[in-house]
N, C-alpha and C positions, 0 to 999 in steps of 0.2 A: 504494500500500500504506500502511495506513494502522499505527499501533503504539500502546503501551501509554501512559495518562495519566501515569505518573511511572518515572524511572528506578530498577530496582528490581536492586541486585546481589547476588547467590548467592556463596559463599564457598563454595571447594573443599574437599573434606573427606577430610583423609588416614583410609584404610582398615584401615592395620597397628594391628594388638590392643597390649595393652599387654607379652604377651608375646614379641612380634615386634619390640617397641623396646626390649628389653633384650637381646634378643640381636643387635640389631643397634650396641648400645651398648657390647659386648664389642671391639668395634672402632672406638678412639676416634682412631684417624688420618683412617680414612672418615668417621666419622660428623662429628666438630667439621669437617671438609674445608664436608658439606654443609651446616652451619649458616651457617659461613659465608657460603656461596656465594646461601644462602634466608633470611634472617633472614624469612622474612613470608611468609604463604601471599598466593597473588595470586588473583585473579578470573577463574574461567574461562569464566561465562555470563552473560550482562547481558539483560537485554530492554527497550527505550526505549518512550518516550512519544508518543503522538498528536501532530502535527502538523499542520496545517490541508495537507495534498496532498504533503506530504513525511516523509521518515522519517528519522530522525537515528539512530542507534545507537551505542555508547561500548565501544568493548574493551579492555580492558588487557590489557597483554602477560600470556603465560600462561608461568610458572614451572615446573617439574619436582618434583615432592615428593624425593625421594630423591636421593641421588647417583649411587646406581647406575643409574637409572634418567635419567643426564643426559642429552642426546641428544649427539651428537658435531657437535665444527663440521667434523673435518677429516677425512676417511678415508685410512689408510695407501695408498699405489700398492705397488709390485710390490719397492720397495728399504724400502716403512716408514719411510721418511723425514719423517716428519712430528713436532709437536712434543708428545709426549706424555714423560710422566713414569711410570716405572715402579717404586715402592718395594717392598721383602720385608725382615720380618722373619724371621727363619729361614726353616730349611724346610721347614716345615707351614704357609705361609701363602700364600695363591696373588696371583699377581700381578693386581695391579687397575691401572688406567688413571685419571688424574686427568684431567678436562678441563673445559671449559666450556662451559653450553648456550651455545646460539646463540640470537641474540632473533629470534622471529619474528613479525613485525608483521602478518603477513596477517589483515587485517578482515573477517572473514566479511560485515557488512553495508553494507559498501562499493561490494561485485561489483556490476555492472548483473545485470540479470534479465531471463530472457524474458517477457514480459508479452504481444508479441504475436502471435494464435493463429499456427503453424506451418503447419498444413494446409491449404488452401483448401477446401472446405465442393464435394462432387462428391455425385453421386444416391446416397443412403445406403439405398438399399432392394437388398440380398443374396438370392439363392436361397439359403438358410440349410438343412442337412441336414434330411428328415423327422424328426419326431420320434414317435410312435405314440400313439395317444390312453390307450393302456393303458401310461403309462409307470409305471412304480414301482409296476402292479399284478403281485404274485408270480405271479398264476394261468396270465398269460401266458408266463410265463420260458419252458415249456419249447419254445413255438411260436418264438417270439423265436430262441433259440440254437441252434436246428434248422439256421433263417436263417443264423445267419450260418456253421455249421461250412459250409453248402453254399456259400455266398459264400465263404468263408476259402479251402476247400482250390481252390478253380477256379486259385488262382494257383500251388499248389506243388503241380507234376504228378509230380516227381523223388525223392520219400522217403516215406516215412513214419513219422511222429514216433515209434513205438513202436521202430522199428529204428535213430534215430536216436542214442541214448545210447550203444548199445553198441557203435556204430561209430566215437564220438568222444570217448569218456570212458570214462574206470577205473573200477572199482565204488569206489564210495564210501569203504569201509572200506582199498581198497590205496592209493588215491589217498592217505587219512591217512597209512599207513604210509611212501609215497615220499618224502612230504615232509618227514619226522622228521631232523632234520638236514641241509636242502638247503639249502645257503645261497643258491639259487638262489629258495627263495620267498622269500627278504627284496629282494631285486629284482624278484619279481612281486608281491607284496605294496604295493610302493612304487608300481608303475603303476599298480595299483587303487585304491588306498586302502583297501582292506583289511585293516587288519594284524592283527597276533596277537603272541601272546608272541616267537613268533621272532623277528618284527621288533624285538622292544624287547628283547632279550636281546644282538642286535648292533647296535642304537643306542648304548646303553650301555656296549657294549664298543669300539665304535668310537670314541664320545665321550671316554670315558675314554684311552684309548689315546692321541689326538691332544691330549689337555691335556697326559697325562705328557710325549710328544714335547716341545712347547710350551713346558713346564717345564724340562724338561732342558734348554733352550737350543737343537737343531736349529733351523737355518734351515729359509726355506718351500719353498727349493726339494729338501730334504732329505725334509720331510715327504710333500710331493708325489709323491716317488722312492718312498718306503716306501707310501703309498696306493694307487700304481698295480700295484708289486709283490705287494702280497695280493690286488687286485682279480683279475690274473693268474694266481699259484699256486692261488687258493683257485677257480678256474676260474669265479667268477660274472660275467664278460661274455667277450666278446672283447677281444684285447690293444688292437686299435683303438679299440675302445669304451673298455677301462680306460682309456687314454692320453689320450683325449678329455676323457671326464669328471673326471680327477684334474686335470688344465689348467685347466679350464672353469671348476668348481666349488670346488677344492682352495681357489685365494688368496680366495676369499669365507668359506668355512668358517672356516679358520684364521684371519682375520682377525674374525670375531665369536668365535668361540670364545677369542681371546689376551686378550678384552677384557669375558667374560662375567662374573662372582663366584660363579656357579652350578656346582653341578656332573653330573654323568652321568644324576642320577634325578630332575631337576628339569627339563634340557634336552630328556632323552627324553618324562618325558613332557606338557611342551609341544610339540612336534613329533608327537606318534604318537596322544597323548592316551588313549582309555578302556585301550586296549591295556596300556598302559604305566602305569597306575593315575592316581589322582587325587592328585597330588603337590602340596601346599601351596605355594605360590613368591608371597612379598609383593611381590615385584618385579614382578609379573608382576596385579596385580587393580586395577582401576579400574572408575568406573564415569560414564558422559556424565549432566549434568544436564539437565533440563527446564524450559521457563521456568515462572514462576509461573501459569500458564492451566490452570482445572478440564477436567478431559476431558469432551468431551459427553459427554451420553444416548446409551447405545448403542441404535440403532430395527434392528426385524427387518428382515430385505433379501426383500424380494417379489418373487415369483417371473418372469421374466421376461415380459412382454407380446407375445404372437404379434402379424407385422405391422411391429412397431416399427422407423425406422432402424437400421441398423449400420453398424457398421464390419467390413470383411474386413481382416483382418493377416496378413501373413505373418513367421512364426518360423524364423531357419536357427542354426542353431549348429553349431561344432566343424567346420567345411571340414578342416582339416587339409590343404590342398592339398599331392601332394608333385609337383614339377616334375622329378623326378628316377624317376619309377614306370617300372618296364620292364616292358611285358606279355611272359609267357617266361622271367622271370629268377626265380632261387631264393626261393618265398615259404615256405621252413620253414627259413630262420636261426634262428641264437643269440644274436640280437640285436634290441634292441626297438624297430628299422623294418626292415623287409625288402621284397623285391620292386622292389631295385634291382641296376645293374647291379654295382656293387663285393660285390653277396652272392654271387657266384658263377651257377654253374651247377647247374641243379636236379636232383638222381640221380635224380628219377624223375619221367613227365609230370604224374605228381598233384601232384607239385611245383613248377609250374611256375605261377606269378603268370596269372591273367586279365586279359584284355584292359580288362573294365570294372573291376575292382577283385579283393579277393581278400579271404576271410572269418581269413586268419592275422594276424602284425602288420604291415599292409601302410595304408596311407594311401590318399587319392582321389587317380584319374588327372584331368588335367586334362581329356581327354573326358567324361569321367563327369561333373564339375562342370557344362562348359559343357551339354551333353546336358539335366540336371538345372533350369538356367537356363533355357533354350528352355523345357523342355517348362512349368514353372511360369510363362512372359512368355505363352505359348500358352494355356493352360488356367486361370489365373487372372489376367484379362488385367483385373480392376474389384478390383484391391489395392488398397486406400486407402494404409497405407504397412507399415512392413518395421522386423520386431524383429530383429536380427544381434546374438548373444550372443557373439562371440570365438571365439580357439583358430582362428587361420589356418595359421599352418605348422606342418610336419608334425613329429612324431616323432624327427627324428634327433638327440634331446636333446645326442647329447658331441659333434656336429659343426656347429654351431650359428655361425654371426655375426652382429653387428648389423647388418652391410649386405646378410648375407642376407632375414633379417627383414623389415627396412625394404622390400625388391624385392621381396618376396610380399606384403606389405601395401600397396604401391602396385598393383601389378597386378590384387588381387585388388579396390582400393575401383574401381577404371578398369572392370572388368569389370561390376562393380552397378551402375558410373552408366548402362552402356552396354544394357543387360539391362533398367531398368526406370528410363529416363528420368522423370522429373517426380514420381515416387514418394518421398515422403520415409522416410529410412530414420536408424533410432536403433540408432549401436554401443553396442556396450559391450569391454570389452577382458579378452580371456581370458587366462591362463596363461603361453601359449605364444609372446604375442606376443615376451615379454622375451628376450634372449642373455647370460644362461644364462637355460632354462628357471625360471619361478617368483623370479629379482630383482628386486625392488620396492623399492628405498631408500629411505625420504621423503625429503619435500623439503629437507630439513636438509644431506643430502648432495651438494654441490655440483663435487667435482672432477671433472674430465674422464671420468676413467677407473671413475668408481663413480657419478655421477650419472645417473640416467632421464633427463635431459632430452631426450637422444636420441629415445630414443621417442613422450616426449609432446608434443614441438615437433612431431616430425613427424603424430601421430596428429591436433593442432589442424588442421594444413593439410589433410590428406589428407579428415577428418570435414568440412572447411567446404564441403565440395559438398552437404552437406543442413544442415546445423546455423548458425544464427543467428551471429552476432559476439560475441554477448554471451556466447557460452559460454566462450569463447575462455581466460579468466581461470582458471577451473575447471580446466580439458580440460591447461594447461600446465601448472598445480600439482600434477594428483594423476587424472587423466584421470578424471572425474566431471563431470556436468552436469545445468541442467533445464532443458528446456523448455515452455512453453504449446503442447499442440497443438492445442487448441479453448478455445474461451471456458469454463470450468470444467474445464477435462481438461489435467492436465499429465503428461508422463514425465520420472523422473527415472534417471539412470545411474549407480550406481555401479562405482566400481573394487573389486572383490571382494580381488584379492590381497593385501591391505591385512590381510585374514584370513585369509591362505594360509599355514598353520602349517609350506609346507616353505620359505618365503620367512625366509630366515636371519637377515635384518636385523632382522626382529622381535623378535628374541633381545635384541637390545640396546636396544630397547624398545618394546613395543608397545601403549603409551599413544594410543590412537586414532592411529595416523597419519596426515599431513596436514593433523589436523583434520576429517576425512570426515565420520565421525557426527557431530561436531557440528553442522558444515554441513548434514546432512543434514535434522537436527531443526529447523535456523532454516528451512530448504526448508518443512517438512511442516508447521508451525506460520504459515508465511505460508501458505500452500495451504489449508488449516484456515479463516484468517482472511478467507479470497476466498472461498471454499463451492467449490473446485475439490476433483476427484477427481482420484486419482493413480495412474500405474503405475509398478512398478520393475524396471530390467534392471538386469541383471549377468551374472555368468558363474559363481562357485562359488555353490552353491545354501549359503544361513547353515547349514542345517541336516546340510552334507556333513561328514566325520571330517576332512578339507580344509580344514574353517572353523577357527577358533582360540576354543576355547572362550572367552575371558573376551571377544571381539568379535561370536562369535553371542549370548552372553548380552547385550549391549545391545543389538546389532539386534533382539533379540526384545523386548525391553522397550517400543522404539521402535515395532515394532510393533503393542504391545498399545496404545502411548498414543494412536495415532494409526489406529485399525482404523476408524473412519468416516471417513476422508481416504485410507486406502490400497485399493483396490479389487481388487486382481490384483499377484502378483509374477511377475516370468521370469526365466527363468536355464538354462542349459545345462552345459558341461563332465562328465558323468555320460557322456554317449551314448546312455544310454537316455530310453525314454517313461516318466516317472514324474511324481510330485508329492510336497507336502510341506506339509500338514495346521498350520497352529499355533492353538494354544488359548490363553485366558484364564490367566496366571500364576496368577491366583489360585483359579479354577473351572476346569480341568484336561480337565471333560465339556464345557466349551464352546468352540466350534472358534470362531476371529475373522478369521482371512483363510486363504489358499491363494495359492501359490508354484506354478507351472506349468514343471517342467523340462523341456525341447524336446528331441528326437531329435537325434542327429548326422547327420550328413552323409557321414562318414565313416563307411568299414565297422568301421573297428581298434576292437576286435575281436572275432570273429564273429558282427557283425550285418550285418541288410541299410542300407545308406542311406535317410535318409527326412528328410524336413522338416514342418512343421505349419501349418495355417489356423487362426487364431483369427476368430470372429465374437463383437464388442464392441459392447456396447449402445452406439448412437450419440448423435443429436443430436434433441433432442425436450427437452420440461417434466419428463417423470419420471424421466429416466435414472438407470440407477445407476454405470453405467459397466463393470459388470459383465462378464465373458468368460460369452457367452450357452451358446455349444456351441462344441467344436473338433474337428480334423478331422486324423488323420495320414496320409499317404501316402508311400510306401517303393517301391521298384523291388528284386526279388526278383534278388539278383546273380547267384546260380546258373544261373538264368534265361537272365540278360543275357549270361552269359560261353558259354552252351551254344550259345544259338541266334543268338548276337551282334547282338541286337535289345532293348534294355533296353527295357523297360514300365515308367512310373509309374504305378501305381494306387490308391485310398485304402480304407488297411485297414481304418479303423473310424472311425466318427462317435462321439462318448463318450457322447451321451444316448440313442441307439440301442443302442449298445451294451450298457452297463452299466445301462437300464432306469431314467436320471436324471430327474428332475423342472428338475432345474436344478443351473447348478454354482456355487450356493454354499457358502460354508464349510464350513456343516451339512448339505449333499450328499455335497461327498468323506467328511466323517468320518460319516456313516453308510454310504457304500460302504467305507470302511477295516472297518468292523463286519460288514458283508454279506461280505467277502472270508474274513475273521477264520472265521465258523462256514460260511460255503458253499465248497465245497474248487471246485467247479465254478466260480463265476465268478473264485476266484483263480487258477486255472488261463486264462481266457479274459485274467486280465490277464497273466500272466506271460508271455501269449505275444505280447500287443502289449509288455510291457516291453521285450523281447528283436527289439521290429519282425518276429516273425514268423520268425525266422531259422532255419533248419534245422540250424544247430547248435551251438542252446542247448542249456545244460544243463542237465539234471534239478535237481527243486526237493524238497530233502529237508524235513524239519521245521526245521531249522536255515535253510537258505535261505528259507523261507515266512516263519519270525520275523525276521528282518534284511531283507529287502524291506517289510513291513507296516512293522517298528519305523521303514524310513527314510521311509515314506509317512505318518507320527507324526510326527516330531521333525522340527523345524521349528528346534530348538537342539540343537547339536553335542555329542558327548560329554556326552549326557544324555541315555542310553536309560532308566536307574532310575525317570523320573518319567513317559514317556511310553510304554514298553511293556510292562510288567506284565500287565497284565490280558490285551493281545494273545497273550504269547508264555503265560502259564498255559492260554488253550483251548484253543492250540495243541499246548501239550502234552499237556492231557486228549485233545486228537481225534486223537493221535499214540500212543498206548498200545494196547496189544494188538494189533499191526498184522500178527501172525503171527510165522515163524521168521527175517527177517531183523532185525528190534526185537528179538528173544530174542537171537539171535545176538549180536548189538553190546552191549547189556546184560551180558555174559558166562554166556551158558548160564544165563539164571533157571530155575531150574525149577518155579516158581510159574506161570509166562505159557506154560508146555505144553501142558496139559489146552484151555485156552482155542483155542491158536491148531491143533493137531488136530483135534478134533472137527468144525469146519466146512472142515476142508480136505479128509479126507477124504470125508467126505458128500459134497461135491461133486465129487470126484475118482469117488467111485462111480456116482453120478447127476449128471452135471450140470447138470439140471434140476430136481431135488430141491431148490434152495433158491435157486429164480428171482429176482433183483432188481427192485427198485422200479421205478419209472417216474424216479426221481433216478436212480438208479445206473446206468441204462440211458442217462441224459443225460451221466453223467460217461464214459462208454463212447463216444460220441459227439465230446464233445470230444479224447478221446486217442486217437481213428485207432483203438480197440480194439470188435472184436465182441464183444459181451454174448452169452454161449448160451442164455441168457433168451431173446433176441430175437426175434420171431415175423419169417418173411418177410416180413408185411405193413408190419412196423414195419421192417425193413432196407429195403425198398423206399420208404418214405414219407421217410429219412433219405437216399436217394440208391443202396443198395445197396453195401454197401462190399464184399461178396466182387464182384465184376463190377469193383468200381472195383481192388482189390488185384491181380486178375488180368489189367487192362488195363494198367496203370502198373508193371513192375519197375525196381527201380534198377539204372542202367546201370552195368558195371564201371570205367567208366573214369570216374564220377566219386564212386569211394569215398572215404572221406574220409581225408584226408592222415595222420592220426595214425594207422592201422590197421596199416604196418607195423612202428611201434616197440611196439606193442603187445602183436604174437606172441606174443612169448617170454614174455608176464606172464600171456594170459589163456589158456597153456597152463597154468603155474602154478597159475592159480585154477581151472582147471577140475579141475584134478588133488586140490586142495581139496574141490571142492565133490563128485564123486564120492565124497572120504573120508566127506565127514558124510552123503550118501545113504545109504553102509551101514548107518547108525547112525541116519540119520532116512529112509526112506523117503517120510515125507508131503511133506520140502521141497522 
């Protein structure tokens, strides 16, 4: 590697306004504290000089702007024994913590590097999915989708999607109403990452709450007593569950929080973020610099070459393995894993956990895994090698150990080596790995009992059954690496947690931790400088409400500067089949790369299992490096549990599918556009989003807009700049939609006239105002007969009255939530007869 003709250093540049240094000047204890401790801003990026075959590069230690912002050398244990200093002037003044960074020397370009290729070079020519010579011609669509409804439904013989909603979900509008004070969605809210105002209305209160404790002087075991007590009374888990997580979690909390200067609407909304507003926090904005190197010429990416080598990959993310699944045991707990033995006994057989997995909050059996293994060492037996995005154990977040951990991540990397010998295979490390769920401390943090070392000593060892030596440096500091895996084609990993805004230690500072992106950029800038292309894993996708705004905002920067060296992103922890679109910062209509978020493994929750094929342009003169076509297949659980025979099958090819030319940047973001005005092919995606699962649910206009806006934003807690335009057609194609749009509106009586007139007409004749040939396609994909429909046209589509009356759903496998139900959608029916006397048409 070769470097720059003269040593050229960038000088860090504090970002606080001038009004943000006089209010921090109001406090001349803290503030003359940090001058002292900084007299001199230090250098935080260098780029060195050419050298005839060697590279030298010069780092000076890197400083802290702020005091608040110091990192800690020492973390309190369980007694707080450590030697910090706590002053208050009265009190309205909250207690701050004095201490001193710690020097950290690590030289970003000192690490060895993989330099050479990883993979051995095996027959690069793939049976690569058909692709149709009429691809991305419209005229075809409606022969294309005819195909696949007929292909699609041959696997799910047990339901039908029109009767599926109202057997597993509330209408829409009660569902709002249930939730209006449940403190129980700010607990579902949290597993999704979902939030809403509820969520930040009991961050804030909960935040608040545990500083006054804090304040008031309570000890932590005191705190802990009072956390688990409301988790209890206020009924949002079980007592085991409260008791778990107030242990687990409690001494981490209180320990960033005793030590934060921030308070309740700045903490919330850094952790919850859009939800919880966009709250100013100077402590909290930085930004990575770049070396002095002009970005290339951006060149169009041409479209792929039929023929050409590839590479076959395989994609798994999110195992969740639980070694504890009991087929038989109660899977409709109040608790968020279920379908083991300590849940009880199931009151009813629909309650009752399947043998191969189960669509409630249940994890993967370890048959199902293995099963899963086989059937993929069988049927895709010429894998070049193997992307594994994290998230190995399971769910039972408040009962969690390191040594449990550690024993699922041994047995689960022993089983890959064993499953697909000689295959090289690149982790990356999820979420879950840590105990507690989502701790990540930098490397700053060294004692026993709060340091990662744990995990990332052991994930070096475990990872060196595929991965080089030289990672080695990387993988123990911050579990991040890169490799060469061919002569111009490198992967690199990062650790995502690092932007995991429920990962608390960031609170206390979350100034690039470890050094990641900076490292990342001296990666992607030597990569640049070889002519290698690049892939990147990780595990939370930058663009999730998961990521930490001001850390997705320089990966995305990162990515704009380096979009001719980065070729394809991967990432998992979602569960679902989706993507994530990023554009030029500055031209907003142009798309510069694509992020591929891979299916889970795991059902939790209710979907089917599934993993992913990628085909990667290989080895040849022109490559781009590009993901040519990919390929998801899923094993339909209902299925596997009925006829206790699991099937893998593959539900959809993506250029088949969705009628691609190719998948580059400027392919997804004109399929995000095509999804946007055609309700029918976002229909066809929403239903590989969800793998097909029989019990997804309904996609109202609001659902349509937050799936589109997350297949946009590619940067977190920044819907404003990338979905606009999406969610306004959405709302134009979402207006007049009849008497339930009237309804929710509150009784307009402007949208009357409109939504009558064609409902009775058709209610009179209805065949009086026959539908298109579109609308007759969208009849097709939702299991629904058009009265349009000529026999000959039910016939040529497969004949669905023949097919409705051969397939009824069996009683014994209605779905679990039907009997808590009852008594609500008597209720609502008792409603909706009221407004028939008064609206006959609805």
């Amino acid at each position: 590697m070769f470097w720059m003709d003269k040593l050229i250093v960038i000088q860090h540049r504090s970002r606080i306004s001038g009004r943000d240094r006089e209010e921090l000047s109001e406090q001349p204890r803290v503030f003359d504290f940090a001058r002292q401790l900084h007299p001199e801003q230090k250098t935080l990026y260098a780029t060195t000089r050419f050298f005839s075959r060697t590279a030298a590069f010069h780092s000076k230690t890197m400083f802290i702007r702020y005091a608040f912002l110091l990192i800690f050398n020492y973390l309190v244990i369980s007694t707080f024994g450590h030697p910090f200093i706590f002053t208050s002037t009265g009190n309205n003044r909250r207690q701050y913590t004095k201490w001193t960074s710690p020097v950290d020397e690590w030289n970003i370009t000192s690490l060895p590097r993989s330099i050479v290729p990883h993979l051995k070079p095996r027959n690069g020519t793939h049976q690569l999915p058909m692709v149709r010579p009429d691809a991305g011609d419209e005229g075809a669509g409606l022969e294309r989708l005819k195909e696949l409804k007929e292909n699609s439904t041959a696997r799910m013989l047990w339901y039908e999607s029109s009767d599926i909603h109202s057997l597993t979900h509330y209408p829409p509008f009660v569902d709002k109403a249930l939730k209006l004070f449940n403190l129980k969605q700010v607990a579902h809210e949290i597993e999704t990452s979902v939030m809403s105002k509820v969520s930040c209305t009991a961050c804030k209160a909960g935040a608040g709450l545990l500083q006054h404790y804090i304040q008031s002087g309570k000890t932590k075991d005191e705190i802990i007593k009072t956390i688990y007590q409301y988790c209890v009374n206020l009924k949002i888990q079980s007592p085991r569950v409260c008791e778990g997580v107030s242990q687990l979690f409690g001494v981490e909390v209180i320990y960033v929080l005793k030590r934060v200067t921030i308070g309740p609407d700045e903490i919330c909304s850094f952790v919850i973020g859009d939800a919880c507003g966009d709250v100013y926090n100077p402590y909290h904005e930085w930004e990575v610099e770049f070396p002095p190197v002009p970005k290339p010429a951006v060149v169009d990416i041409p479209l792929p070459k039929e023929g050409v080598p590839t590479f076959k990959v395989l994609h798994l993310s999110d195992t969740h393995y639980d070694p504890y699944y009991a087929e038989g045991s109660n899977a409709d707990c109040n608790e968020p894993l279920c379908c083991r033995l300590t849940n009880g006994r199931p009151l009813t057989p629909n309650n009752a956990a399947g043998k191969w997995g189960d669509y409630r909050k249940c994890d993967t059996p370890k048959r199902t895994v293995d099963h899963m293994l086989d059937h993929i060492a069988d049927t895709h037996a010429d894998i070049d090698y193997i992307l594994w995005t994290g998230d190995l154990p399971p769910h039972d977040v408040w009962n969690q150990t390191k040594e449990e951990n550690l024993k699922i991540i041994k047995e689960t990397v022993k089983q890959m080596s064993e499953k697909f010998p000689g295959i090289p295979i690149f982790p990356a490390l999820g979420n879950h790995e840590s105990a507690p769920v989502n701790s990540f401390p930098p490397p700053y943090v060294q004692q026993v009992d709060s340091s990662i070392s744990w995990l990332y000593d052991e994930l070096d060892v475990q990872w060196r059954n595929w991965l080089p030596s030289s990672v080695s440096h990387t993988v123990r500091r911050g579990a991040f690496y890169s490799v060469l895996v061919r002569p111009g084609f490198r992967i690199i990993s990062l650790n995502m947690n690092y932007c995991n805004n429920k990962n608390w230690w960031l609170l206390l500072n979350s100034t690039d931790p470890a050094t990641e992106l900076q490292w990342f950029i001296y990666e992607l800038q030597s990569a640049e400088f070889s002519n290698e292309k690049v892939h990147i894993i990780g595990h939370i996708p930058p663009g999730h409400s998961d990521c930490l705004k001001v850390w997705s905002r320089n990966y995305y920067r990162i990515i704009s500067r380096y979009e001719s060296t980065i070729t394809a992103q991967f990432f998992g922890h979602t569960h679902f089949d989706e993507f994530e679109v990023f554009y030029d910062p500055v031209n907003l209509g142009r798309a510069t790369n694509i992020a591929y978020i891979g299916p889970s493994v795991t059902p939790y929750n209710d979907l089917n299992p599934g993993y992913r094929i990628y085909y990667v342009d290989g080895d040849h003169d022109h490559t781009t490096r590009m993901v040519i076509d990919h390929e998801n297949w899923i094993m339909n659980l209902r299925e596997a549990n009925l006829y206790d025979y699991p099937i893998w099958y593959k539900l959809y090819s993506t250029r088949v599918a969705y009628g691609m030319k190719g998948l580059r940047p400027s392919d997804w973001d004109e399929l995000v556009n095509t999804m946007t005005n055609n309700p029918e092919v976002f229909d066809l995606y929403y239903k590989h989003y969800w793998k097909n699962s029989p019990v997804r649910p309904p996609c109202d206009p609001e659902c349509k807009k937050r799936t589109l806006c997350d297949a946009k934003s590619g940067r977190s807690h920044d819907r404003k700049h990338f979905c606009e335009e999406v969610e306004s057609k959405i709302d134009e194609g979402s207006s007049n939609k009849g008497w339930k749009a009237w309804l929710y509106r509150g009784f307009s009586v402007s949208d009357l006239p409109a939504s009558t007139s064609n409902t009775v007409t058709t209610e009179t004749n209805p065949k009086s105002n026959c539908s298109t040939e579109e609308q007759q396609l969208k009849s097709i994909l939702t299991n629904q007969v058009d009265p349009c429909a000529s026999d000959e046209f039910l016939a040529e589509i497969g004949g669905e009255n023949e097919h409705r009356e051969s397939f009824t759903y069996p009683k014994e496998t209605v779905s679990y939530e039907r009997d808590h139900q009852s008594y609500l959608v008597d209720q609502l029916n008792v409603g909706l007869n009221a407004i028939r006397v008064v609206c006959p048409w609805c």
